[in-house]
Steps between C-alpha positions, in 0.01 A plus 500: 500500500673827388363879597553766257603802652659828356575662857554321794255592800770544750294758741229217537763256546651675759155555682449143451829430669404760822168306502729187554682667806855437334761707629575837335890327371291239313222703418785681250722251383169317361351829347926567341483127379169508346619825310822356375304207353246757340816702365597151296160355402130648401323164618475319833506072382680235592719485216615880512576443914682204402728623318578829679593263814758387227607827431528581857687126592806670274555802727368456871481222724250265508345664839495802323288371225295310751440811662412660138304207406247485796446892473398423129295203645309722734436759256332212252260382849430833533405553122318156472761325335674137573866504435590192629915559452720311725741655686863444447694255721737623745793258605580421836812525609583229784872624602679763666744726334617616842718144563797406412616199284662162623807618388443900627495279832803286473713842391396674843576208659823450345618864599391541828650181618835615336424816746739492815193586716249275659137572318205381700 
């Protein structure tokens, strides 16, 4: 389902968005993202949000265009519109970067035993 639109309503958006008690922070970034997508394309569909998350995937990281993507999503509720787009995965990282390696280890090791002075 696709809405044509020539001019995005971006004052009832953002009453829509005051309705929904979201905080003022938000309320902006939503009413900035829904602009930027209006700057690109004429028509709110599937296939035109689909491709500007690809756009977007090239330059900012993906929580950027998830935050991009569910301001354009909550634009299409509040024009009557299903854009069922799914959001981009985000990796989890399961490590540190604060530790040091095995052999980082063995090094300090190494020199402070060759130390004269008793380390506790």
């Amino acid at each position: 389902m696709s809405k044509k639109t020539t001019e995005p309503d971006l004052k009832g958006f953002e009453i829509f968005l005051q309705n929904e008690e979201l905080s003022p922070a938000t309320l902006s970034k939503y009413v900035y993202a829904v602009g930027k997508y209006f700057e690109v394309y004429s028509e709110l569909n599937k296939q035109n949000v689909v491709d500007w998350k690809k756009k977007l995937e090239k330059t900012m990281s993906a929580s950027s265009v998830n935050g991009r993507l569910i301001a354009i999503k909550r634009y299409a509720t509040y024009m009557g519109v299903l854009i069922p787009v799914k959001a981009v995965k985000i990796q989890k990282i399961f490590f540190a970067d604060n530790v040091i390696t095995d052999e980082q280890y063995s090094y300090l090791m190494n020199c402070l035993k060759s130390d004269d002075l008793q380390w506790y």
